[in-house]
C-alpha positions in Angstrom: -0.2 7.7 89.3 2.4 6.9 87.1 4.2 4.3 89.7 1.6 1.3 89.1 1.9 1.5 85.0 5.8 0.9 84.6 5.6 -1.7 87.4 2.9 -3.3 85.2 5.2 -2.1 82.3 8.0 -3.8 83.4 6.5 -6.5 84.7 4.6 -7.7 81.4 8.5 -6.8 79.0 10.3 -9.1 81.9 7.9 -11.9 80.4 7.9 -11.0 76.8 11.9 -11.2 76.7 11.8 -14.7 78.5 9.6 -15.6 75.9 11.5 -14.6 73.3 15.2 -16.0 74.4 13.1 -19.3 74.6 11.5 -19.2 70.9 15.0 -17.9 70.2 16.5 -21.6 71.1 13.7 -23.8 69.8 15.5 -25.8 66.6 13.2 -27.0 63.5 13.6 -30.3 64.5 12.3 -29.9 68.0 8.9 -32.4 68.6 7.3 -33.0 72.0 8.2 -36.1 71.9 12.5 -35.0 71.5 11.3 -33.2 75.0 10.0 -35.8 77.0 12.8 -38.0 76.3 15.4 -35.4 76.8 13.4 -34.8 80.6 14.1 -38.7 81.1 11.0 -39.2 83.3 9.9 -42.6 82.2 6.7 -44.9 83.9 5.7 -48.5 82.6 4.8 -47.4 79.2 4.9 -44.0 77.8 2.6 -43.4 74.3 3.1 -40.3 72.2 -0.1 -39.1 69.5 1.1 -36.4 67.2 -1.9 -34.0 66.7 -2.1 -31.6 63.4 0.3 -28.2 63.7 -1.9 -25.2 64.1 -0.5 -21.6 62.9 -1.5 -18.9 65.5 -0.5 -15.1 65.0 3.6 -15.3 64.6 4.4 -18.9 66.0 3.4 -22.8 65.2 1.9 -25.0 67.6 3.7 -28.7 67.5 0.8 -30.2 69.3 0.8 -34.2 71.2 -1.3 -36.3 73.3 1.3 -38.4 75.5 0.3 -40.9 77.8 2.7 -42.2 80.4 1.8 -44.9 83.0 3.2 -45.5 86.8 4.4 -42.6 87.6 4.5 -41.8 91.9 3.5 -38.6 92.6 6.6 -37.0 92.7 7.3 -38.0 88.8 4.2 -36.7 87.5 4.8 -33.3 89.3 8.3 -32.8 88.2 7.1 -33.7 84.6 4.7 -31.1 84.4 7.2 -28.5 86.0 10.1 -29.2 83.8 8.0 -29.2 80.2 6.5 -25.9 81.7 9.5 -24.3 83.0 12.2 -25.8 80.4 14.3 -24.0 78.1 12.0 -24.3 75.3 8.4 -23.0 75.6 5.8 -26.0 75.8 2.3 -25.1 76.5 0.3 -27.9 79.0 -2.9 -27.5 77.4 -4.4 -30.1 79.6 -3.4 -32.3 82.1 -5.3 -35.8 83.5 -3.7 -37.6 86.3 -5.7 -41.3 86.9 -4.4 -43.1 90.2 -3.9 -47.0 89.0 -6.4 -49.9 90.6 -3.2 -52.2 90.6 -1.1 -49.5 92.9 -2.4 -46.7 94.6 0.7 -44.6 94.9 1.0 -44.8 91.4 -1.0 -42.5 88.2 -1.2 -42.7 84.8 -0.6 -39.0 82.9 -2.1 -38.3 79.9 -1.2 -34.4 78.9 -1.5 -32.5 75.9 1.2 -30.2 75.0 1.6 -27.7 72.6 5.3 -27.0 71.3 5.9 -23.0 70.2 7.8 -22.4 67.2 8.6 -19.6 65.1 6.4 -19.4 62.3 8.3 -19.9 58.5 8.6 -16.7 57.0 6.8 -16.2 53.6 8.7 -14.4 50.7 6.9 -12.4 48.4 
């Protein structure tokens, strides 16, 4: 009875420590936009909206709307993949993928990601 419990047990600490070495290496400095040029992934034009840091229990969200055009398939998929599996933990919160009139095999990504930080610690 016990067996199906410390698998889920060990399952769900498994992701709680990845989660933790990543928060562990996220610097101050750190924006979605320092991300997306450090991934190198560029299209035609790439556009990045800071949106207003929300606190949620323990961590800050860095949040942004970015916008990058002519991207092939490939690009866009390896985008996605490398913000969501990177060293630092970025939320996708959403994702729209447009296919250009002007080339077919080409899309034009607008996501909006969401940055975890640490949240400052208050003294009292």
């Amino acid at each position: 009875e016990l067996l199906p419990l410390k698998v889920a047990y060990i399952s769900a600490k498994q992701s709680a420590d990845m989660l933790t070495g990543r928060m562990a290496v996220v610097r101050p400095d750190d924006s979605p936009a320092k991300l997306i040029e450090e991934i190198g992934i560029r299209g035609k034009g790439v556009k990045i909206t800071p949106l207003k840091s929300e606190e949620r229990s323990g961590f800050l969200e860095d949040a942004a709307d970015i916008r990058i055009d002519g991207l092939t398939a490939n690009e866009a998929i390896n985008l996605i993949y490398r913000l969501e599996k990177g060293s630092r933990p970025l939320v996708v919160k959403k994702a729209n993928l447009k296919v250009r009139f002007d080339d077919p095999a080409r899309f034009d990504v607008i996501l909006t990601v969401a940055l975890l930080k640490p949240a400052p610690v208050q003294g009292k």
